[in-house]
C-alpha positions in Angstrom: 3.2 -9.5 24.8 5.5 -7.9 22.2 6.9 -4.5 23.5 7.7 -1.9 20.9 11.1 -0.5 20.7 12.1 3.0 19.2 14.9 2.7 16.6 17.8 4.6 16.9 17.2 8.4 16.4 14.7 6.6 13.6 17.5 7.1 11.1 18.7 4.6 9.0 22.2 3.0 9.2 22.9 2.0 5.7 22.8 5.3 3.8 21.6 8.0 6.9 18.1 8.7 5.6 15.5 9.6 7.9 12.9 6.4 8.0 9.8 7.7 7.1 6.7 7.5 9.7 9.3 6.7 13.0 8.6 2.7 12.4 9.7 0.8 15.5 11.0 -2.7 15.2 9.0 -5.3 17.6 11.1 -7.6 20.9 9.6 -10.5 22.3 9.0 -10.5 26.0 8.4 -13.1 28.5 5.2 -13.1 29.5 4.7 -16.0 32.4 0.3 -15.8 32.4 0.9 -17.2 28.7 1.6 -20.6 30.3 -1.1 -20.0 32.9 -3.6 -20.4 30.3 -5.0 -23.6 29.7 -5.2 -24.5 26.2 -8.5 -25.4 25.6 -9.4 -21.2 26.7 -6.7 -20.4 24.7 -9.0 -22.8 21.8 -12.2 -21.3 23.1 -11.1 -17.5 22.9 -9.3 -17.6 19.5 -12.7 -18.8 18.0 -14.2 -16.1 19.5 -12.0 -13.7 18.4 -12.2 -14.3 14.8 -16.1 -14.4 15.0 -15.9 -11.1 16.8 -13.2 -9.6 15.2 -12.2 -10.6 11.9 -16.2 -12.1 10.6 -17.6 -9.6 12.1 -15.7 -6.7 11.0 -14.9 -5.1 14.7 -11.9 -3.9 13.3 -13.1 -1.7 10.8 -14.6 0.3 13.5 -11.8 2.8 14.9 -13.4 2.9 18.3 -13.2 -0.8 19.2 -10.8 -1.5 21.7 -9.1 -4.4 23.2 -11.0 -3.7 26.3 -13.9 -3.5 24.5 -13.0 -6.8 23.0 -12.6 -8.3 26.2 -15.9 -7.3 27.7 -17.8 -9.1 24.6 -15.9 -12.2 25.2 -16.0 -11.4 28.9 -12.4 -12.3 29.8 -9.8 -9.9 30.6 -7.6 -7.8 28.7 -4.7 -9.9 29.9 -6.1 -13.3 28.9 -7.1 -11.2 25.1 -3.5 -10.3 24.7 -1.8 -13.9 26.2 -4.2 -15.6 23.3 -3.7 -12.9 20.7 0.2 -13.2 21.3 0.1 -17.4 21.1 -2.3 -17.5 18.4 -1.7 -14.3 15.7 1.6 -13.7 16.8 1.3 -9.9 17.3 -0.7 -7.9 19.7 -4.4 -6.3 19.5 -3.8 -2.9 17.1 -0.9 -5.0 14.9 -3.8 -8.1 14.3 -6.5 -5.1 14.0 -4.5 -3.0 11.3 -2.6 -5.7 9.6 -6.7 -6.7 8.7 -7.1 -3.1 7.9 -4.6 -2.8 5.5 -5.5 -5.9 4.0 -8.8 -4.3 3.1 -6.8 -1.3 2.2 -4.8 -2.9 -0.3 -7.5 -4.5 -1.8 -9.5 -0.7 -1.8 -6.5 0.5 -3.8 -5.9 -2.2 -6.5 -9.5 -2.7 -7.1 -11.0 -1.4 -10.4 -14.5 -1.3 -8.9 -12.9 1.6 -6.3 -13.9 5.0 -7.3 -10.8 6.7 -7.8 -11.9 9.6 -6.9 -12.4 8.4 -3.3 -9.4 10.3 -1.3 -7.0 8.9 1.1 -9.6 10.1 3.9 -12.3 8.0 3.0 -10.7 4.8 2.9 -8.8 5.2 5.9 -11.9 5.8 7.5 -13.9 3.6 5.7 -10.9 0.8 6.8 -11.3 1.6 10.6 -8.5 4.1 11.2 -9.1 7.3 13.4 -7.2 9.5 11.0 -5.0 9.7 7.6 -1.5 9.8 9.7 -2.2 6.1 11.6 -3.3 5.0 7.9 -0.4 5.9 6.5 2.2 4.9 9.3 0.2 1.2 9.1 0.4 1.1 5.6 4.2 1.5 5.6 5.0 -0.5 8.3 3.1 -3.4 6.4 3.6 -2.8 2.7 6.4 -0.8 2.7 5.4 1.9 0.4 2.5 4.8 1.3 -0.9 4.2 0.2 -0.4 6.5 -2.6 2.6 4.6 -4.0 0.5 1.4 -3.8 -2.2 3.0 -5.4 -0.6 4.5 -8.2 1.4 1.0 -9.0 -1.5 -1.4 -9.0 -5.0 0.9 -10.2 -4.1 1.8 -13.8 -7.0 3.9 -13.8 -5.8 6.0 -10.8 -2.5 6.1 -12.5 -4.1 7.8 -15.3 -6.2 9.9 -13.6 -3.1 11.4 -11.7 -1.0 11.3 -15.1 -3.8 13.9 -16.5 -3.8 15.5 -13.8 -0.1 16.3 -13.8 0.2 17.0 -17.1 -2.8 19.6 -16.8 -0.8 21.6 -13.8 2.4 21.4 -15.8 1.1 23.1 -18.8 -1.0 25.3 -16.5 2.3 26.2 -14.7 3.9 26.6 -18.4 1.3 28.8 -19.6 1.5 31.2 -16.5 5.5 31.6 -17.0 5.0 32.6 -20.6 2.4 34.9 -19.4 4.8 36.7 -16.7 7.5 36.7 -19.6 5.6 38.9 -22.2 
């Protein structure tokens, strides 16, 4: 199982900046019912789990647990994490948003995308509860926010936001010279 492990003070130690959404950095652990496992269950549940999970979209839906998980494949939780571990390298919510953002990435980059569709949507539309897990994930993975992303590789939302921009600024420009005369 990997145990998350707070950073210090979630500060940086190169130049002191505050990292942004508290990331914590992942430690291996021993886990001795990994070996207890024979490998042909270990076979058995991993093609199970991608059926479930990954081809049929289970992690999409925010609600879907790893005990949830467990009862379709009707194991235990501690077998699901032993396998998830072994095989994907990660445990149950890093496999279920590292899919996520994958489809979030794509979401944002696509030209078919509205772009009027807010950060909301897709975050829900992706399988997270809320915006703030969205854009923690999307960080942690990518390294930028969703926004960022967005902005970098959908030249139409670029524009859209350029406009945008440039409307409020002359807005804002118009309403000083007003206040001036």
């Amino acid at each position: 199982m990997v145990e998350h492990v707070k950073k210090e003070s979630g500060k940086r130690k190169d130049d002191g900046k505050r990292k942004k959404y508290n990331l914590t950095q992942n430690v291996e652990k021993e886990a001795p019912y990994r070996q207890m496992i024979s490998p042909a269950v270990v076979d058995a549940l991993y093609e199970r789990i991608l059926a479930i999970l990954i081809v049929g979209k289970k992690y999409k839906d925010p609600d879907y647990s790893a005990k949830q998980l467990a009862r379709d494949l009707e194991t235990n939780t501690r077998y699901l994490s032993a396998v998830v571990n072994l095989r994907f390298g990660c445990n149950y919510s890093s496999l279920v948003n590292q899919y996520r953002i994958r489809d979030a990435r794509y979401l944002l980059s696509d030209k078919r995308t509205d772009v009027r569709k807010s950060m909301d949507e897709i975050s829900r539309e992706i399988g997270f509860a809320n915006r703030q897990s969205f854009y923690a994930a999307f960080y942690k993975y990518v390294g930028v926010t969703p926004r960022e992303y967005r902005l970098a590789h959908n030249q139409s939302y670029a524009t859209i936001v350029s406009e945008r921009e440039r409307k409020r600024s002359k807005k804002k420009k118009e309403e000083t010279e007003n206040i001036e005369h």
